[in-house]
C-alpha positions as CSV (number, residue, x, y, z in Angstrom):
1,X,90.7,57.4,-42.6
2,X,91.8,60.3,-44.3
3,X,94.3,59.7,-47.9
4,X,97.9,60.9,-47.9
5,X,97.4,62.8,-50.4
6,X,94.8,64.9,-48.1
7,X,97.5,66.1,-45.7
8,X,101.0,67.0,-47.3
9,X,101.8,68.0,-51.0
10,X,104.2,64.4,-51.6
11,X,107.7,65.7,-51.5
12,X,106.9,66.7,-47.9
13,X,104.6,63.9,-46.9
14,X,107.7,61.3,-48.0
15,X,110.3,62.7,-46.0
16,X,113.0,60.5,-44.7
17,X,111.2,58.2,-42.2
18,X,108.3,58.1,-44.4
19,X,110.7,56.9,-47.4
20,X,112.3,54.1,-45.3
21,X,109.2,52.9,-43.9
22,X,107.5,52.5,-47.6
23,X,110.5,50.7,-48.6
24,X,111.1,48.4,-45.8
25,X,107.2,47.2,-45.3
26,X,107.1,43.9,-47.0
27,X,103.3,44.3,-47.3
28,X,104.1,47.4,-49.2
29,X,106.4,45.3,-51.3
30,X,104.2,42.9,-52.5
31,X,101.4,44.7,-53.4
32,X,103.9,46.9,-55.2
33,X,105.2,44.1,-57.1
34,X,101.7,42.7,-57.7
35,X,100.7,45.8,-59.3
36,X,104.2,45.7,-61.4
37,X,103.2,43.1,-62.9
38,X,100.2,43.6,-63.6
39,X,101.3,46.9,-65.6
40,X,103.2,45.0,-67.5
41,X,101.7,42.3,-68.4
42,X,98.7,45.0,-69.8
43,X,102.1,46.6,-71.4
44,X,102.7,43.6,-73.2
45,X,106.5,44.2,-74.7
46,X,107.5,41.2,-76.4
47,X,111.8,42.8,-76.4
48,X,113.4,44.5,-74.4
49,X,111.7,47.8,-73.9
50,X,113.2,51.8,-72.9
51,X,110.9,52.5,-70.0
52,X,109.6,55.8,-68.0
53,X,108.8,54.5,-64.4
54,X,106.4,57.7,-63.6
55,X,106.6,58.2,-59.8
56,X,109.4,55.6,-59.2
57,X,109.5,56.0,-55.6
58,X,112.6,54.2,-53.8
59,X,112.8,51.9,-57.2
60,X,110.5,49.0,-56.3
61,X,108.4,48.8,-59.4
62,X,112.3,49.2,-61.2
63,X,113.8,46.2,-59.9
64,X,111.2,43.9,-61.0
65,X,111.8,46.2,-64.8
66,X,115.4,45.1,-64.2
67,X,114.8,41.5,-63.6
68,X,112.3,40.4,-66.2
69,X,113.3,37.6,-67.6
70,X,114.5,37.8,-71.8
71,X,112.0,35.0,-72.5
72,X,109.3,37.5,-71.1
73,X,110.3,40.8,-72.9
74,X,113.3,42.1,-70.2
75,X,115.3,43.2,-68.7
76,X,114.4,46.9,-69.5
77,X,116.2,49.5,-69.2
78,X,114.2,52.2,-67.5
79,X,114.1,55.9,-66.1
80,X,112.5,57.1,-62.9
81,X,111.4,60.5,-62.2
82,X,110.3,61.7,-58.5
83,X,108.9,64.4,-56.7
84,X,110.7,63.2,-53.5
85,X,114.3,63.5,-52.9
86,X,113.9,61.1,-49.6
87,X,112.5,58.5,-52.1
88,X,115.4,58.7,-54.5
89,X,117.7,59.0,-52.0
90,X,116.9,55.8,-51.1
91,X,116.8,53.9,-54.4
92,X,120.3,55.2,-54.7
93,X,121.0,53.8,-51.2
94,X,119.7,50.4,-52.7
95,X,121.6,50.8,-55.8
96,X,119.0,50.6,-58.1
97,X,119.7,50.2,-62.1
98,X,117.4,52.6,-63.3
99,X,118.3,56.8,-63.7
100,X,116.8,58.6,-61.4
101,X,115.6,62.2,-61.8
102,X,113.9,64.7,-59.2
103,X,111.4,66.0,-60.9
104,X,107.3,67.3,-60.3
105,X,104.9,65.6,-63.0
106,X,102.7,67.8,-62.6
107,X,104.9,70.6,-64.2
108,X,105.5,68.0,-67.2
109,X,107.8,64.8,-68.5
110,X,110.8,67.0,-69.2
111,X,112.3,64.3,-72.2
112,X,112.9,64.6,-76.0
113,X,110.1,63.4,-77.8
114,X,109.4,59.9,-78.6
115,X,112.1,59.0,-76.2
116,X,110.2,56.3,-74.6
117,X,109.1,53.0,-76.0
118,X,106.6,52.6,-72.9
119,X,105.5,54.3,-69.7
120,X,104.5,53.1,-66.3
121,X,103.5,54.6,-63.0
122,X,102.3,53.0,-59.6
123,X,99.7,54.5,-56.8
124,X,101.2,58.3,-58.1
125,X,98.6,60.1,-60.6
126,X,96.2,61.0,-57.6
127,X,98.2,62.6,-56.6
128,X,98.2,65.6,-59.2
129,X,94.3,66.1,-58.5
130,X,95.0,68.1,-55.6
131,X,96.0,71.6,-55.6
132,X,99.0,72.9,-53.2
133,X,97.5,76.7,-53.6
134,X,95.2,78.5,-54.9
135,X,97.6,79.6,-57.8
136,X,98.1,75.9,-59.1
137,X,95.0,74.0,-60.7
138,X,94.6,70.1,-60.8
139,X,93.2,70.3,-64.3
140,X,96.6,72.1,-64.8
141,X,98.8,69.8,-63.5
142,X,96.9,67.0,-65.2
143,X,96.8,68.5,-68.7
144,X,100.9,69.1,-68.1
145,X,101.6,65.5,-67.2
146,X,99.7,63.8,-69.6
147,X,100.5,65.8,-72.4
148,X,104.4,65.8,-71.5
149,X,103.8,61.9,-71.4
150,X,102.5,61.7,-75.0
151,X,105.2,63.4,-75.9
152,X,107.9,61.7,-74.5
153,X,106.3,57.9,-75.9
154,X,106.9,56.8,-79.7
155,X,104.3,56.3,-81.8
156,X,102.7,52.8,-80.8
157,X,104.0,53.0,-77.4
158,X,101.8,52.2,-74.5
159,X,101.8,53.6,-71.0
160,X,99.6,51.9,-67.7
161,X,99.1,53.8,-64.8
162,X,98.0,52.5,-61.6
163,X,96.0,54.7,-59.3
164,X,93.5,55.5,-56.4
165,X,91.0,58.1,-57.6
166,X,89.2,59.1,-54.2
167,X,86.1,59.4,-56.1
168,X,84.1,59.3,-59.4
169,X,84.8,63.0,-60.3
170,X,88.9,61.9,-59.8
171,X,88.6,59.1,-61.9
172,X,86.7,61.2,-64.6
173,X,88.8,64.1,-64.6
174,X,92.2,61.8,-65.0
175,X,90.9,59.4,-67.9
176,X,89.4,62.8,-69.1
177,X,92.9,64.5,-68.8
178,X,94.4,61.7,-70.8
179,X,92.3,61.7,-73.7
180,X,92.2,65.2,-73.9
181,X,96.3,65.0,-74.6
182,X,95.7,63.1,-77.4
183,X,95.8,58.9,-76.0
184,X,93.7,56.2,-76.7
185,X,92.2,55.7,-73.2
186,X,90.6,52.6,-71.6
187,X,90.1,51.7,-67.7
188,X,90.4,48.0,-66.3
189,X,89.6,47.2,-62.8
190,X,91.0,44.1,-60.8
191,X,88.7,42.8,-58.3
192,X,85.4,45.7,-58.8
193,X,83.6,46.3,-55.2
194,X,86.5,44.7,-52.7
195,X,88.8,45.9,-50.5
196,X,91.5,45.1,-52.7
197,X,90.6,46.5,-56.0
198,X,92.7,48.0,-58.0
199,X,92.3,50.3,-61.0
200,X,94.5,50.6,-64.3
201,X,94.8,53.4,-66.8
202,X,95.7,52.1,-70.2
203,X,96.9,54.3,-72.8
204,X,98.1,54.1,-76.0
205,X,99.6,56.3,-78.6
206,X,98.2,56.5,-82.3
207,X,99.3,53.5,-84.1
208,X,99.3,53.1,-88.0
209,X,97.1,52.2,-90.7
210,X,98.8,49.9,-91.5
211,X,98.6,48.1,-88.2
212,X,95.1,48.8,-88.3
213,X,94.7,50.4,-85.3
214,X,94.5,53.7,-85.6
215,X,95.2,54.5,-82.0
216,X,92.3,52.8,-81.0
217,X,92.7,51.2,-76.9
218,X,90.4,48.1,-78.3
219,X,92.9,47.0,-80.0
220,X,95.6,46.8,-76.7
221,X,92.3,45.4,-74.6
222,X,90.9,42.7,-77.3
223,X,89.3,40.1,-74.9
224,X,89.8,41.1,-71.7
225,X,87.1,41.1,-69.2
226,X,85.6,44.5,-67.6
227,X,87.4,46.6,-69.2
228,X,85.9,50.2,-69.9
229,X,86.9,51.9,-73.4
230,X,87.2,55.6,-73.3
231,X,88.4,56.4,-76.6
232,X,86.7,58.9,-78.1
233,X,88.6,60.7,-80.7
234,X,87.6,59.2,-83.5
235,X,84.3,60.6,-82.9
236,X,85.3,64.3,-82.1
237,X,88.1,64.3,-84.9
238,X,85.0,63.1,-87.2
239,X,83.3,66.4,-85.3
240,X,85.9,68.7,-85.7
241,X,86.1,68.1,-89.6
242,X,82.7,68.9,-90.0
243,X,82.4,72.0,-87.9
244,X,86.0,73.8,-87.8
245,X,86.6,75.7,-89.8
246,X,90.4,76.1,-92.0
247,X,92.1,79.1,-90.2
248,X,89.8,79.5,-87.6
249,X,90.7,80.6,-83.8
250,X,89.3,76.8,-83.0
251,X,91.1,75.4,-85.6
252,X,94.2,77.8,-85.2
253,X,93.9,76.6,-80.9
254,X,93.5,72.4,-82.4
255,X,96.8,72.7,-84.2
256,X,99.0,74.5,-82.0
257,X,97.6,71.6,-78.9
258,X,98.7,68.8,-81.6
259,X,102.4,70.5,-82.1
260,X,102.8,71.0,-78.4
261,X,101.9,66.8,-77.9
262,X,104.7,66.4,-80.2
263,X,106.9,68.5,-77.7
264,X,107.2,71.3,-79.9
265,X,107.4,74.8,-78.8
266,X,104.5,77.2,-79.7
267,X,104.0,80.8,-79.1
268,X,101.1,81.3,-75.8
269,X,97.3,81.8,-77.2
270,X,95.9,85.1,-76.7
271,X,92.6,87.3,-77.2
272,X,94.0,88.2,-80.5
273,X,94.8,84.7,-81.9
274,X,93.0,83.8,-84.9
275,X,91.7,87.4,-85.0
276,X,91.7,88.5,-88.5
277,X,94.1,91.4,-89.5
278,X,92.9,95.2,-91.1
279,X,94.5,96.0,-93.5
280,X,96.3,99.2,-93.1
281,X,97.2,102.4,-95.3
């Protein structure tokens, strides 16, 4: 049975009928609203909470967002970006709380930095492994998303992402993709080798010293079962201080990747950056 994903870029393959359809399936519905919750329970806000529903669809996963209960960390108040104007059109049909914006991940998470206290996105990240044309790469659209995502989250701020890699390469080049833009990375699994499993990315961004973390996913997955821990940046930052070089191309490349996770703007790498100057007469 071939994957969605397989046959139309999204914005095409959720046209109209498909949009109504997705809503209107109750199976749809609950498994949506299973996975909701699952996300945020891993979340775990403990107030209130600014979220960025990442692939919001017609607004499913942000009606459960709007009706958490206080005495459970909600409502929130949340923000949903989409690829697929059929999708949004309905969530405005069903009057949804949330703002809504068309948008394409995989060109980036077009917000202010640190604008986000959390993130979360259902059954949408696989979809930025495939490549429309031969002029747009996954890895790409990948290393956009996830670093626009950083971005966009305050420091402490966790983000869950719920999604069907079609194989081990997918899953590998996604948690990859995420650690590469800078967040503490660790993969949990809900019911391994069934039918109905169902696999979470959990991310989190730096944390303090004070907190002790360090940016470190153990810390958001302390005693849960099965859950696989990615991070490894304390490793290659330990790595990098021993082998880059000050002023360096690699070191020059390292700092301009950290200022562009912060959303700042920096000038496009070249053959000649890092490249020591003559000096002239």
């Amino acid at each position: 049975m071939s994957r969605p994903e397989d046959t139309l870029p999204p914005d095409l393959h959720y046209n109209d009928t498909e949009a109504r359809k997705y809503t209107t399936s109750s199976r749809i519905q609950n498994i949506q609203a299973s996975m909701t919750n699952r996300a945020l329970e891993l979340l775990d806000l403990t107030s209130p909470a600014l979220i960025l529903d990442v692939g919001c669809g017609s607004g499913l996963s942000g009606e459960i967002l709007s009706s958490i209960d206080p005495s459970e960390g909600g409502p929130h108040v949340w923000v949903g970006m989409d690829i697929s104007a059929s999708m949004l059109d309905v969530a405005l049909q069903r009057d949804v709380e949330g703002d809504l914006m068309l948008a394409d991940i995989g060109q980036g998470v077009p917000f202010r930095a640190g604008s986000f206290d959390a993130a979360i996105s259902i059954s949408a990240i696989q979809w930025l492994c495939n490549a429309e044309s031969s002029e747009v790469s996954s890895t790409g659209r990948l290393s956009r998303f996830f670093n626009g995502l950083y971005a966009s989250l305050k420091r402490g701020g966790r983000a869950v992402c719920q999604f069907y890699p079609k194989n081990e390469q997918q899953r590998t080049m996604i948690s990859g993709a995420a650690i590469k833009a800078g967040f503490g990375a660790g993969i949990l699994e809900d019911d391994p080798g069934t039918k109905n499993s169902k696999l979470y990315l959990v991310l989190t961004v730096g944390g303090s010293a004070d907190e002790g973390t360090g940016g470190d996913i153990t810390g958001v997955v302390k005693g849960m079962e099965g859950v696989d821990v990615l991070d490894a940046r304390k490793k290659h930052r330990e790595k990098g201080r021993k082998e880059v070089k000050k002023g360096s191309k690699a070191w020059i490349l390292s700092k301009k990747e950290q200022m562009e996770r912060k959303g700042k703007v920096v000038k496009n790498s070249s053959k000649y950056t890092g490249r020591k100057r003559h000096i002239t007469f």
